[in-house]
mmCIF entry with sequence, helices, sheets and N, C-alpha, C, O atoms, coordinates in Angstrom:
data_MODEL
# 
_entry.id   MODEL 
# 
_entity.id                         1 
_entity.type                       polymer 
_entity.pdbx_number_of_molecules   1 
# 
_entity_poly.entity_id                      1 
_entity_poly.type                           'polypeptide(L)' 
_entity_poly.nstd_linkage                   no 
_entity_poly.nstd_monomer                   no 
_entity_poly.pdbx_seq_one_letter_code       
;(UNK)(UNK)(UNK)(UNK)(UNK)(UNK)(UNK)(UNK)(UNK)(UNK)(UNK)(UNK)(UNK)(UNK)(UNK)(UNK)
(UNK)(UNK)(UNK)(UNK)(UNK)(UNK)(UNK)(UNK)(UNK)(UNK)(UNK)(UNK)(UNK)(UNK)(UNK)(UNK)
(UNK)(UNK)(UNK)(UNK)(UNK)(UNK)(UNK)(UNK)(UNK)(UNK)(UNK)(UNK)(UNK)(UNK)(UNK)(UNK)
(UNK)(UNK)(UNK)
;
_entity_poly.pdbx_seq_one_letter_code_can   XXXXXXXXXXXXXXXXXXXXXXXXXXXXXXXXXXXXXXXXXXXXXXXXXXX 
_entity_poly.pdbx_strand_id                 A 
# 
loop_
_entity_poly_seq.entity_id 
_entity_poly_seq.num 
_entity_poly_seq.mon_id 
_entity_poly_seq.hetero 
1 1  UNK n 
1 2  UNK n 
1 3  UNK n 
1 4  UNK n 
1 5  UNK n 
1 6  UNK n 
1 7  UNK n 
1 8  UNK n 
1 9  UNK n 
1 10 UNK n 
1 11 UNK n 
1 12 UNK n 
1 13 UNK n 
1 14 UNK n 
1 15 UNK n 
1 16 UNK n 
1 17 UNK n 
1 18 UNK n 
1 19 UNK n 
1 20 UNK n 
1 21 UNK n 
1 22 UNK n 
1 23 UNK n 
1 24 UNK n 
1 25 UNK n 
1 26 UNK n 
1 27 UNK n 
1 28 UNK n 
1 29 UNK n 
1 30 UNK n 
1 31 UNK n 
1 32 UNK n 
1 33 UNK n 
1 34 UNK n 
1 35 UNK n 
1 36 UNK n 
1 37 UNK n 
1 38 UNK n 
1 39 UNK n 
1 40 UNK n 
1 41 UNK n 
1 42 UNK n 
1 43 UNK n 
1 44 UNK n 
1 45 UNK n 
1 46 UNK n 
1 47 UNK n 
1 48 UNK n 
1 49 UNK n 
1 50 UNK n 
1 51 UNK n 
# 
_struct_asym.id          A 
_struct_asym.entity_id   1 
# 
loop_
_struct_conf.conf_type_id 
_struct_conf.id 
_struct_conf.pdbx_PDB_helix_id 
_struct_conf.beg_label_comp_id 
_struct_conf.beg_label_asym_id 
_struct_conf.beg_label_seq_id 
_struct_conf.pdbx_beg_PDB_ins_code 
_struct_conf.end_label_comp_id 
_struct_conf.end_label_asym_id 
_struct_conf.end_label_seq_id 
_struct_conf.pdbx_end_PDB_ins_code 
_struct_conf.beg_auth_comp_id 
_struct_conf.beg_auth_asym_id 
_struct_conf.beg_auth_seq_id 
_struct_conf.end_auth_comp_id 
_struct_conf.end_auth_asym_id 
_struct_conf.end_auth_seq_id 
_struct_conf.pdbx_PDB_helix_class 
_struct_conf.details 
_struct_conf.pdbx_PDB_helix_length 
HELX_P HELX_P1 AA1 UNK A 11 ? UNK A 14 ? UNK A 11 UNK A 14 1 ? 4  
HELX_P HELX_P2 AA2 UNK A 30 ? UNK A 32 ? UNK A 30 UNK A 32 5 ? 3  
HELX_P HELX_P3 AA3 UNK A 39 ? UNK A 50 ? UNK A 39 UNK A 50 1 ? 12 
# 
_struct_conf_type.id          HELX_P 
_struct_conf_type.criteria    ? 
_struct_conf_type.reference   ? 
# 
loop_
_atom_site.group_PDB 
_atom_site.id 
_atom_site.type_symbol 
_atom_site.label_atom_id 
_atom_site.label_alt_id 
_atom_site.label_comp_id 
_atom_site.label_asym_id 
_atom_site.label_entity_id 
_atom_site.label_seq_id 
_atom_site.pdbx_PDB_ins_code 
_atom_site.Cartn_x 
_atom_site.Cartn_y 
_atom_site.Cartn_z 
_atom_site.occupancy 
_atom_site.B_iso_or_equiv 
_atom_site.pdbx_formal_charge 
_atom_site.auth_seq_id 
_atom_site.auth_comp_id 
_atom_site.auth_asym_id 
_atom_site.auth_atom_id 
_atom_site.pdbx_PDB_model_num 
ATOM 1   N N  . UNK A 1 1  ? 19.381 54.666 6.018  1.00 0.00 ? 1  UNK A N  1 
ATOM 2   C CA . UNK A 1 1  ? 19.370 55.653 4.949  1.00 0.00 ? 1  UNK A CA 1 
ATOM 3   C C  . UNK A 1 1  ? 18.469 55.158 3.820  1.00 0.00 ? 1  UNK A C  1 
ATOM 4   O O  . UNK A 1 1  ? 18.454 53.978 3.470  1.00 0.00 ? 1  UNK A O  1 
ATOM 5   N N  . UNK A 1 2  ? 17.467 56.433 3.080  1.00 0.00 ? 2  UNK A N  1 
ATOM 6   C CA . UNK A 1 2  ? 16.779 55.719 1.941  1.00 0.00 ? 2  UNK A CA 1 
ATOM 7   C C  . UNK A 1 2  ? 17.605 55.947 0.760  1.00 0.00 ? 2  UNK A C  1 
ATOM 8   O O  . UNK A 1 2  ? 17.922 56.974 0.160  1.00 0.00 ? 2  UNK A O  1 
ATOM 9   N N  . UNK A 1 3  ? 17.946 54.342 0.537  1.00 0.00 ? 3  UNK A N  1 
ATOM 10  C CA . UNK A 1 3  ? 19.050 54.614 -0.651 1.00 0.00 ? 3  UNK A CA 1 
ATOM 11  C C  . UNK A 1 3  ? 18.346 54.726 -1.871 1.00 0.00 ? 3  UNK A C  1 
ATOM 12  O O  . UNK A 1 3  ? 19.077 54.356 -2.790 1.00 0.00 ? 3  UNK A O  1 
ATOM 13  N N  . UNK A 1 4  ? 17.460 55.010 -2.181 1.00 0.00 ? 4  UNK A N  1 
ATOM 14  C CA . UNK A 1 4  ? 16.378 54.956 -3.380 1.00 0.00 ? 4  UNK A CA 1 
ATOM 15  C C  . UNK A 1 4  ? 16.929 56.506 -3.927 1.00 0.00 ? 4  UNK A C  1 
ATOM 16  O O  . UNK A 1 4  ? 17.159 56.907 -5.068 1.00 0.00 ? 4  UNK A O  1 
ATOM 17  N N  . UNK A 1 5  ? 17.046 57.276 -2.405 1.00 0.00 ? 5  UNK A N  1 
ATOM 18  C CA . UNK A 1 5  ? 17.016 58.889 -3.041 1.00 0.00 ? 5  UNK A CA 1 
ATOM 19  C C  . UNK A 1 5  ? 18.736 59.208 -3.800 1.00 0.00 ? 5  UNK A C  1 
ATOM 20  O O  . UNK A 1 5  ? 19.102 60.299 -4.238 1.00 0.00 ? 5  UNK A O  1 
ATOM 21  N N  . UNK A 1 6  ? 19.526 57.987 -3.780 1.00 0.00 ? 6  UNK A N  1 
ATOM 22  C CA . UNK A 1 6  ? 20.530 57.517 -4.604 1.00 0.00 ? 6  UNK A CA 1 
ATOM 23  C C  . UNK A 1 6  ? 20.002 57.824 -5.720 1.00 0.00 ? 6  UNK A C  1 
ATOM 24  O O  . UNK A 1 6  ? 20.158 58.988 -6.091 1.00 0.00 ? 6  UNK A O  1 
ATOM 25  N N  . UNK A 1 7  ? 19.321 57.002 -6.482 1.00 0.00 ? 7  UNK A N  1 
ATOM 26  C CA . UNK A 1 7  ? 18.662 57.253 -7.856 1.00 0.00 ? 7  UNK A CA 1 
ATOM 27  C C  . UNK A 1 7  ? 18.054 58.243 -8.294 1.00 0.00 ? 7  UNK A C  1 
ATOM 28  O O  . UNK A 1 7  ? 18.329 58.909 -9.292 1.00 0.00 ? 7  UNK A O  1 
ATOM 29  N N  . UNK A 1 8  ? 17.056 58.393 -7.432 1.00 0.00 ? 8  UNK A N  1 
ATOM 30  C CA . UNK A 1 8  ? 15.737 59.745 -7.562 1.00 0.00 ? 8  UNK A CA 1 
ATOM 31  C C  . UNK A 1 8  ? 15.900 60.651 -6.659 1.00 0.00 ? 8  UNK A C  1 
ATOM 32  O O  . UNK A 1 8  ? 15.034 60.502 -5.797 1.00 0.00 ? 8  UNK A O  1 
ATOM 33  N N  . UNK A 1 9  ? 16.824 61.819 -6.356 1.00 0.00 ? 9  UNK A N  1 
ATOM 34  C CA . UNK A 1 9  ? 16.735 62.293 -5.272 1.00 0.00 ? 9  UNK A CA 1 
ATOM 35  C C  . UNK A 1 9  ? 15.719 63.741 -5.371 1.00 0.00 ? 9  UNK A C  1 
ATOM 36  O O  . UNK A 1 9  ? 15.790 64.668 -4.564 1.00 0.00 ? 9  UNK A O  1 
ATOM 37  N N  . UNK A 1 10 ? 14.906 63.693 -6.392 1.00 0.00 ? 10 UNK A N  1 
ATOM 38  C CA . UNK A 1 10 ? 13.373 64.451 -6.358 1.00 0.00 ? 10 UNK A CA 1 
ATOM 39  C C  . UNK A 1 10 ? 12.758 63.703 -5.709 1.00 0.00 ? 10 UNK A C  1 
ATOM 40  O O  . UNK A 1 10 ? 11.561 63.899 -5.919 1.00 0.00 ? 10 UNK A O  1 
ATOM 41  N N  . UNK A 1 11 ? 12.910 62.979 -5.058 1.00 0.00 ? 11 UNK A N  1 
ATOM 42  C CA . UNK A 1 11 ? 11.481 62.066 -4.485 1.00 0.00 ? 11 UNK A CA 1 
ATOM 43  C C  . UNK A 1 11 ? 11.471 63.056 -3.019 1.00 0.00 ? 11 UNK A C  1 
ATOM 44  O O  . UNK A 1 11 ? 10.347 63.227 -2.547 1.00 0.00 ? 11 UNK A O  1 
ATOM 45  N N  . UNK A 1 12 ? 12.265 63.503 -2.513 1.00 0.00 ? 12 UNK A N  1 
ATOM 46  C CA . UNK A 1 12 ? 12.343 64.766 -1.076 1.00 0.00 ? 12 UNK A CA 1 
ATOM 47  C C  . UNK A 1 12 ? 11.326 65.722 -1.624 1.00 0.00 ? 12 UNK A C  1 
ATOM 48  O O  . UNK A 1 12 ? 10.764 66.531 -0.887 1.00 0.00 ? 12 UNK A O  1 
ATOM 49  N N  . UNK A 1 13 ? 11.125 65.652 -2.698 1.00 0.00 ? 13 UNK A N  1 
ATOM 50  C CA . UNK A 1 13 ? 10.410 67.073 -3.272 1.00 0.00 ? 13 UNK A CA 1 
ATOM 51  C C  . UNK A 1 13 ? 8.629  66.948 -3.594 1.00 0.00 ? 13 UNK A C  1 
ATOM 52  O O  . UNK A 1 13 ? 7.677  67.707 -3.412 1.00 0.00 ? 13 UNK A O  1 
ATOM 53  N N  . UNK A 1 14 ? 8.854  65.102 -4.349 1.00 0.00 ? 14 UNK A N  1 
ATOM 54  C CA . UNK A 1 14 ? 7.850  64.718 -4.855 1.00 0.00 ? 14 UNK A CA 1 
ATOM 55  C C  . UNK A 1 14 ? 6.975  63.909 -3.309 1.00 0.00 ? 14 UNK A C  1 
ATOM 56  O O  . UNK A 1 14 ? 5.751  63.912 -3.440 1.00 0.00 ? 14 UNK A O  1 
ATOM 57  N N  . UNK A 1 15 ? 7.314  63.487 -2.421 1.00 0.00 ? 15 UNK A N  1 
ATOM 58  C CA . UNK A 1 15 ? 6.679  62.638 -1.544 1.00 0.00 ? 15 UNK A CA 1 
ATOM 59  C C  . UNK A 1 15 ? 7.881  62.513 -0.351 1.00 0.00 ? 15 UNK A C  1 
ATOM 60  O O  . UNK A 1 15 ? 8.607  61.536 -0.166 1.00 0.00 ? 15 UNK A O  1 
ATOM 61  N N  . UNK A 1 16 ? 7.876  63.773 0.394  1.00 0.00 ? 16 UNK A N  1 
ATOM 62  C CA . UNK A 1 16 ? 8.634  64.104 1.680  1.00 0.00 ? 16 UNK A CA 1 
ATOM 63  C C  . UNK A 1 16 ? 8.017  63.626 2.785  1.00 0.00 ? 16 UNK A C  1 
ATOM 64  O O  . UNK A 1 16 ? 8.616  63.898 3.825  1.00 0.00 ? 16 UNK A O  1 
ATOM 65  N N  . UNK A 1 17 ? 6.783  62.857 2.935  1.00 0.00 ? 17 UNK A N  1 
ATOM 66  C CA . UNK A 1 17 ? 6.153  62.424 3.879  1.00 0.00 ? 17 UNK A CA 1 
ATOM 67  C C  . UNK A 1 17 ? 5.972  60.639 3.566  1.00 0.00 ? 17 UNK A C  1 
ATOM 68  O O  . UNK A 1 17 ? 5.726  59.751 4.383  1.00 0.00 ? 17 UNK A O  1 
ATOM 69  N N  . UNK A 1 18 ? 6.138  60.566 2.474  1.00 0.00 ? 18 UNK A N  1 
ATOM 70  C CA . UNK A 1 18 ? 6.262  58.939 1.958  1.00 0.00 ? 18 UNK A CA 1 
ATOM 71  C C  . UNK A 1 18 ? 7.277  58.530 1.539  1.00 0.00 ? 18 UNK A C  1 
ATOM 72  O O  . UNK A 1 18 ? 8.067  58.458 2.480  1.00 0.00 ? 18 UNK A O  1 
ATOM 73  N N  . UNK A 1 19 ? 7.806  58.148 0.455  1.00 0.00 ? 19 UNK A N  1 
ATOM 74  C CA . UNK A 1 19 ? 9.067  57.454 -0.291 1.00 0.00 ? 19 UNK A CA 1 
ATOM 75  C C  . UNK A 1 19 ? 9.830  58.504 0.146  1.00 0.00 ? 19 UNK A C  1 
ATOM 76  O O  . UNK A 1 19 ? 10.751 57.965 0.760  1.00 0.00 ? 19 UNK A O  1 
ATOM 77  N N  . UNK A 1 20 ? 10.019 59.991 0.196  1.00 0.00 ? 20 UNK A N  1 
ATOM 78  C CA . UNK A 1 20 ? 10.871 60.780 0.119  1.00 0.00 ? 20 UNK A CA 1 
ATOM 79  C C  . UNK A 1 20 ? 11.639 60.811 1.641  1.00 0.00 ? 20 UNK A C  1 
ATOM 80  O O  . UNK A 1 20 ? 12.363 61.768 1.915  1.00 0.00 ? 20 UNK A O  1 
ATOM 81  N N  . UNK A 1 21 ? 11.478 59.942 2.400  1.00 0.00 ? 21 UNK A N  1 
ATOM 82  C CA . UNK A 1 21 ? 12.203 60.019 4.118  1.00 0.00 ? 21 UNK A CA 1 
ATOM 83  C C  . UNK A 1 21 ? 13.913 60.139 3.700  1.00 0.00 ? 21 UNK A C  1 
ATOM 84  O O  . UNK A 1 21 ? 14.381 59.974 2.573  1.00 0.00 ? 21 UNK A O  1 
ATOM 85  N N  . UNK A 1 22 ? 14.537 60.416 4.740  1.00 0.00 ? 22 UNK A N  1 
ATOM 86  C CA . UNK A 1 22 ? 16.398 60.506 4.053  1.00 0.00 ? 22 UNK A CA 1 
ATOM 87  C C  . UNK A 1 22 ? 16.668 59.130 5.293  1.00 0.00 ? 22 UNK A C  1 
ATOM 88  O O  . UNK A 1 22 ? 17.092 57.998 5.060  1.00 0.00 ? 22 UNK A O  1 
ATOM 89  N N  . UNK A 1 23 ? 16.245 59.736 6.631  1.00 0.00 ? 23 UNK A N  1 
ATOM 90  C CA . UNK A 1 23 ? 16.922 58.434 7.586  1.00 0.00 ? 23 UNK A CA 1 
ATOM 91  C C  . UNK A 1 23 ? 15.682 58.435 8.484  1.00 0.00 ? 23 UNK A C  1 
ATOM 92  O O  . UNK A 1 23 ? 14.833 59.308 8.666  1.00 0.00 ? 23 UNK A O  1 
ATOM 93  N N  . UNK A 1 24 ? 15.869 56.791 9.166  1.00 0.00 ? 24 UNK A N  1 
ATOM 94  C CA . UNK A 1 24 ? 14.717 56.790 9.929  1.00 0.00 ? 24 UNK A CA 1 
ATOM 95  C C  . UNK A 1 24 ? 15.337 56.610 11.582 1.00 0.00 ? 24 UNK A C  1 
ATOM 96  O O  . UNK A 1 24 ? 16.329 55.884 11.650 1.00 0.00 ? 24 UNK A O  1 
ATOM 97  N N  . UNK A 1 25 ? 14.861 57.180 12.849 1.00 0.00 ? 25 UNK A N  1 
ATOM 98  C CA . UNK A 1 25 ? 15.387 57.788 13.966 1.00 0.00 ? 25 UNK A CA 1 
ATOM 99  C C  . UNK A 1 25 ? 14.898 57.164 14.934 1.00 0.00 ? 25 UNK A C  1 
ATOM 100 O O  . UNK A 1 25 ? 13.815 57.570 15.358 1.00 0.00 ? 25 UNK A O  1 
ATOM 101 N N  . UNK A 1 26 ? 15.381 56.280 15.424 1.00 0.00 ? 26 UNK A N  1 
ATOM 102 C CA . UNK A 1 26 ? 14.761 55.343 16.711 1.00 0.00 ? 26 UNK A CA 1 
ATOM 103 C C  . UNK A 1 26 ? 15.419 56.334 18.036 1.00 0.00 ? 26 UNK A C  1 
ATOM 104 O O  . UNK A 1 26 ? 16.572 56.686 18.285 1.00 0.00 ? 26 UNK A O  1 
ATOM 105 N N  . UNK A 1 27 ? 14.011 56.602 18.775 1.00 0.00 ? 27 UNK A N  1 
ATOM 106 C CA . UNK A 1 27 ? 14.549 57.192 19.962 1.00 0.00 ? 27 UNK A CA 1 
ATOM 107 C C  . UNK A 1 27 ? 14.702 56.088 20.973 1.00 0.00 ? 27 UNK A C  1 
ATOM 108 O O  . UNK A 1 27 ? 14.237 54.953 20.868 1.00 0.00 ? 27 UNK A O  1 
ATOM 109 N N  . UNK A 1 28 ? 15.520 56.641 22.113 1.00 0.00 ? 28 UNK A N  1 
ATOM 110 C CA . UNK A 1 28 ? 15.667 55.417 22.876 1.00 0.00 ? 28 UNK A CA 1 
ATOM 111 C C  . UNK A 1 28 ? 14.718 55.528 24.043 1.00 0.00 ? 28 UNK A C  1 
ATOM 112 O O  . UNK A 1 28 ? 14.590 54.511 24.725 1.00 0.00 ? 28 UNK A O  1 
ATOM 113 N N  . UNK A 1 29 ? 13.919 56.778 24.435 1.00 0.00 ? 29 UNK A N  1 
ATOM 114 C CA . UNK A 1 29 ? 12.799 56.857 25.190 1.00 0.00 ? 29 UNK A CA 1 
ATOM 115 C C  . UNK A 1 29 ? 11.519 57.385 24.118 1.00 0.00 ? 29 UNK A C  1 
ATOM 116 O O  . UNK A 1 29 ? 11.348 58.383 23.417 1.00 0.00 ? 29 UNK A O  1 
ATOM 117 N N  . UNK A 1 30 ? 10.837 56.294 24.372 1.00 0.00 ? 30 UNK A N  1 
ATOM 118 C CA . UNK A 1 30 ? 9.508  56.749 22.975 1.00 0.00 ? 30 UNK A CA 1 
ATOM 119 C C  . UNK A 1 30 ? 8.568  57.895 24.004 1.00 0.00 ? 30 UNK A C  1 
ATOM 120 O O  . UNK A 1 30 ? 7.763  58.618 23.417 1.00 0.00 ? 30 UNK A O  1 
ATOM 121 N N  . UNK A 1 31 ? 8.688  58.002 25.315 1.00 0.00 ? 31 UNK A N  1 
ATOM 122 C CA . UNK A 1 31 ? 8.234  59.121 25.512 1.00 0.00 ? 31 UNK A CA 1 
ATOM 123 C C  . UNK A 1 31 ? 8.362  60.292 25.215 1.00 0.00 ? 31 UNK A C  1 
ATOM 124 O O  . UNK A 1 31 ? 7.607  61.248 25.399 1.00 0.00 ? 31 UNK A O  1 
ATOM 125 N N  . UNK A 1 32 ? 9.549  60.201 24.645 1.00 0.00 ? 32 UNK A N  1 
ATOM 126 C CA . UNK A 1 32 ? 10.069 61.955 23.853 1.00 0.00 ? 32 UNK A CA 1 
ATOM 127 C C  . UNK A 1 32 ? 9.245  62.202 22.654 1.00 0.00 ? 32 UNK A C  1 
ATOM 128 O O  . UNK A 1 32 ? 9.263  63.341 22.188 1.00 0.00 ? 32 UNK A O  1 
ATOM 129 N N  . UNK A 1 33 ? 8.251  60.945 21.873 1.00 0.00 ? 33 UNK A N  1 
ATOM 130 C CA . UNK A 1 33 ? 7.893  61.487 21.030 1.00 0.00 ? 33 UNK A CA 1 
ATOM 131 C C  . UNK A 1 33 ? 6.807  62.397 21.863 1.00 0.00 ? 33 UNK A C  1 
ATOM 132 O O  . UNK A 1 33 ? 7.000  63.565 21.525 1.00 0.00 ? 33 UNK A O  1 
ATOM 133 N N  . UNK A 1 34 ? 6.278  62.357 22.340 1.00 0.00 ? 34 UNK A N  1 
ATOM 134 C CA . UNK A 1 34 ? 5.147  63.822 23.604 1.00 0.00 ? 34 UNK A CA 1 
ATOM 135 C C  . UNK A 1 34 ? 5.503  65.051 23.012 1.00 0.00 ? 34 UNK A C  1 
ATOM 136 O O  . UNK A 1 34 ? 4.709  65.771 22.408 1.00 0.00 ? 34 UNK A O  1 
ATOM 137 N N  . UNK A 1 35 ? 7.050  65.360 23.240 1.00 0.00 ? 35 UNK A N  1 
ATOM 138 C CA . UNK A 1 35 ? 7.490  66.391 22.788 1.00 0.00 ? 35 UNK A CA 1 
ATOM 139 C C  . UNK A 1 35 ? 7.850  66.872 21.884 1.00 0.00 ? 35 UNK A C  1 
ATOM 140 O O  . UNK A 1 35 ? 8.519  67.905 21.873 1.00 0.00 ? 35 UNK A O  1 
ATOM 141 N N  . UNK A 1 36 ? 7.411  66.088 20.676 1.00 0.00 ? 36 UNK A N  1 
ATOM 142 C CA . UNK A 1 36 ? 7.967  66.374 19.319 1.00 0.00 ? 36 UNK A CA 1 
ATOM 143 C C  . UNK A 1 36 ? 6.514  66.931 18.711 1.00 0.00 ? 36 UNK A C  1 
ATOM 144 O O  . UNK A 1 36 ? 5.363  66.755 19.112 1.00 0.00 ? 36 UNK A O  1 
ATOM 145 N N  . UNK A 1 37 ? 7.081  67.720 17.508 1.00 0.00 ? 37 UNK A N  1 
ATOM 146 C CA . UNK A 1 37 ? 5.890  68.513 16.989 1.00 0.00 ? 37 UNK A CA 1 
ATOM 147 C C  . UNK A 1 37 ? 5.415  68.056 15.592 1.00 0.00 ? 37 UNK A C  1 
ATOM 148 O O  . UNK A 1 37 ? 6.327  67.880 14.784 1.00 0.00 ? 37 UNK A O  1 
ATOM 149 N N  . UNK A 1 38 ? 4.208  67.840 15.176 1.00 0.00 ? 38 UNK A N  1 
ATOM 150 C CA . UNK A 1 38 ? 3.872  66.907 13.683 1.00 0.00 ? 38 UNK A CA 1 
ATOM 151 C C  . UNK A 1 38 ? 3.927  68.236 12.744 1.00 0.00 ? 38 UNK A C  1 
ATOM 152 O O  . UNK A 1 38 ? 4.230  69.318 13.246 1.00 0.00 ? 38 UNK A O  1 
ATOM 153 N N  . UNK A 1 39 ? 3.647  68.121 11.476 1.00 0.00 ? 39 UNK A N  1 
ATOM 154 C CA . UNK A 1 39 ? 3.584  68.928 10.767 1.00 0.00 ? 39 UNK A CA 1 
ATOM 155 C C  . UNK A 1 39 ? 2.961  70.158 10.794 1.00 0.00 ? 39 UNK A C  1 
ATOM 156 O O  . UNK A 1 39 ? 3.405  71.283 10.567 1.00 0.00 ? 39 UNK A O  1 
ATOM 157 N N  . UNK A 1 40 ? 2.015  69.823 11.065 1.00 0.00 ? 40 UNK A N  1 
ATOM 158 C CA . UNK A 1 40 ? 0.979  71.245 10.600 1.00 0.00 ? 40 UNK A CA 1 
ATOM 159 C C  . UNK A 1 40 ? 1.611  72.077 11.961 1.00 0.00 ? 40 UNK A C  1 
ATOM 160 O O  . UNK A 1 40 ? 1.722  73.273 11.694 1.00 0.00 ? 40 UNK A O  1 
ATOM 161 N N  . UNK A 1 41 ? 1.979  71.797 13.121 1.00 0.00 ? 41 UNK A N  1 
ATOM 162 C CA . UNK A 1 41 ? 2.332  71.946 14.514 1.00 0.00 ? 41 UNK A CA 1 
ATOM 163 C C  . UNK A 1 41 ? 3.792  73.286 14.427 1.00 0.00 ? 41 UNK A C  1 
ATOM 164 O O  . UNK A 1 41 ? 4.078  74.374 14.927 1.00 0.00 ? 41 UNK A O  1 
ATOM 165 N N  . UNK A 1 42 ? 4.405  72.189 13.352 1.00 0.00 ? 42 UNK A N  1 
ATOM 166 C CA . UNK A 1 42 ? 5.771  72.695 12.980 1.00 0.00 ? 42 UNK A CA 1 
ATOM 167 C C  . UNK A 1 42 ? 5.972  74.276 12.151 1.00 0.00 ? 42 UNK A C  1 
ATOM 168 O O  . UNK A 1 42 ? 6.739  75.232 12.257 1.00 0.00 ? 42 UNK A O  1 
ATOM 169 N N  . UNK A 1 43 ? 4.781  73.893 11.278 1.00 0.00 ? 43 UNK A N  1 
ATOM 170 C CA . UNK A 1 43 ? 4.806  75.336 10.003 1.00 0.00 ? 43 UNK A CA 1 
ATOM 171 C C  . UNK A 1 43 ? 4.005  76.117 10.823 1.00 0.00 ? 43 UNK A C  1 
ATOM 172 O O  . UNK A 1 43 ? 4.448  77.254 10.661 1.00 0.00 ? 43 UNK A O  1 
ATOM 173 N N  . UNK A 1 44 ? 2.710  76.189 11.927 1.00 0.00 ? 44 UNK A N  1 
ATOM 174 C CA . UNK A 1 44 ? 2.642  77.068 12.234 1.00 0.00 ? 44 UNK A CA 1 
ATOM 175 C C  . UNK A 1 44 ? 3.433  77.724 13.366 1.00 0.00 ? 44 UNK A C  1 
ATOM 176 O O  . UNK A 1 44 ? 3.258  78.881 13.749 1.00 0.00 ? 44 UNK A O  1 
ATOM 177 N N  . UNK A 1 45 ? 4.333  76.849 13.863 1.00 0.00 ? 45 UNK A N  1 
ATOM 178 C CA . UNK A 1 45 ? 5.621  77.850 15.431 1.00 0.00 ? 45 UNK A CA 1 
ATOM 179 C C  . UNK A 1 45 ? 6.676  78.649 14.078 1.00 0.00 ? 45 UNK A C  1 
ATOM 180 O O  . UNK A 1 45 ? 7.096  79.803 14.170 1.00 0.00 ? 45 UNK A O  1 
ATOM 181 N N  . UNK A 1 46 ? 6.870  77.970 13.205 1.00 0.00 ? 46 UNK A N  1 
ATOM 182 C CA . UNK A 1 46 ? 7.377  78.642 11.938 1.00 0.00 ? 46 UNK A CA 1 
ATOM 183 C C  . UNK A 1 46 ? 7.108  79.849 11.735 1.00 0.00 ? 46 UNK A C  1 
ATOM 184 O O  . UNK A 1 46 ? 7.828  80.826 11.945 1.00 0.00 ? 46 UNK A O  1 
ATOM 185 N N  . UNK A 1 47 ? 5.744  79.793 11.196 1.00 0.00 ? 47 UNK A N  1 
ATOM 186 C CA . UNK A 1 47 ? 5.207  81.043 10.818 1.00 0.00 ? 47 UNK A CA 1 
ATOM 187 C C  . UNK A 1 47 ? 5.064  82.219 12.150 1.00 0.00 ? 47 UNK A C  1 
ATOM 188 O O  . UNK A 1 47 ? 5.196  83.423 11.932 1.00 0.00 ? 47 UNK A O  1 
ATOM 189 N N  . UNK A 1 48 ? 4.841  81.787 13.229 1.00 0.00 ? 48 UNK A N  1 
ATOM 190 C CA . UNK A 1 48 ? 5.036  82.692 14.432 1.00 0.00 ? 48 UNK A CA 1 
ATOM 191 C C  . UNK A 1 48 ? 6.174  83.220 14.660 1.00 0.00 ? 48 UNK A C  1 
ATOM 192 O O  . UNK A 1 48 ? 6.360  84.241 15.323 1.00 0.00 ? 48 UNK A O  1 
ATOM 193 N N  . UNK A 1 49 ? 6.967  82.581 14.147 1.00 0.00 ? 49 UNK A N  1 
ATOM 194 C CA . UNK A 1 49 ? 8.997  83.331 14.301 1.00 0.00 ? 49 UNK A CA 1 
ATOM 195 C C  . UNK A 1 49 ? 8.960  84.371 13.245 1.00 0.00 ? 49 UNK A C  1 
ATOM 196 O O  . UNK A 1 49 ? 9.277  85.544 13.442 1.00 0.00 ? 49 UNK A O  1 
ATOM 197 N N  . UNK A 1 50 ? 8.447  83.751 11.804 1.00 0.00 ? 50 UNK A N  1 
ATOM 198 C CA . UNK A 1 50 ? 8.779  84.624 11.191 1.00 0.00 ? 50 UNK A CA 1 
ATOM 199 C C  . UNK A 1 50 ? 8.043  86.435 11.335 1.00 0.00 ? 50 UNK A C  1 
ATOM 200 O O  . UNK A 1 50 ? 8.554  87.418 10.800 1.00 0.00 ? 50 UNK A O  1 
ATOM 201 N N  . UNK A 1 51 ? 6.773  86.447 12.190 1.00 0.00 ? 51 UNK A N  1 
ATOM 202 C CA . UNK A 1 51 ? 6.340  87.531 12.186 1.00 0.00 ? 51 UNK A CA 1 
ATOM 203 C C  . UNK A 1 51 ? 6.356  87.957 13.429 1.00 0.00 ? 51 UNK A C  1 
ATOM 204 O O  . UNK A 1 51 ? 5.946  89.086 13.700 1.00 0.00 ? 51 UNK A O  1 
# 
């Protein structure tokens, strides 16, 4: 857990890709990351639901 966001919990707001992480997620097959989607990946299947 980032206990920092204890203190500052704008930092999710201010730097959600840096200081702002909440928990960090060890998979137990790193091949699953294949199937995971990065950002820009994410907002646009997003934006395809919504319309």
């Amino acid at each position: 857990m980032n206990e920092l966001l204890a203190e500052r919990p704008e930092i999710i707001n201010e730097d959600a890709y840096g200081k702002g992480w909440i928990c960090l997620i060890r998979l137990s097959d790193q091949a699953e990351m294949d199937a995971l989607l990065d950002a820009d990946a994410y907002a646009a299947l997003v934006e395809n639901e919504v319309h």
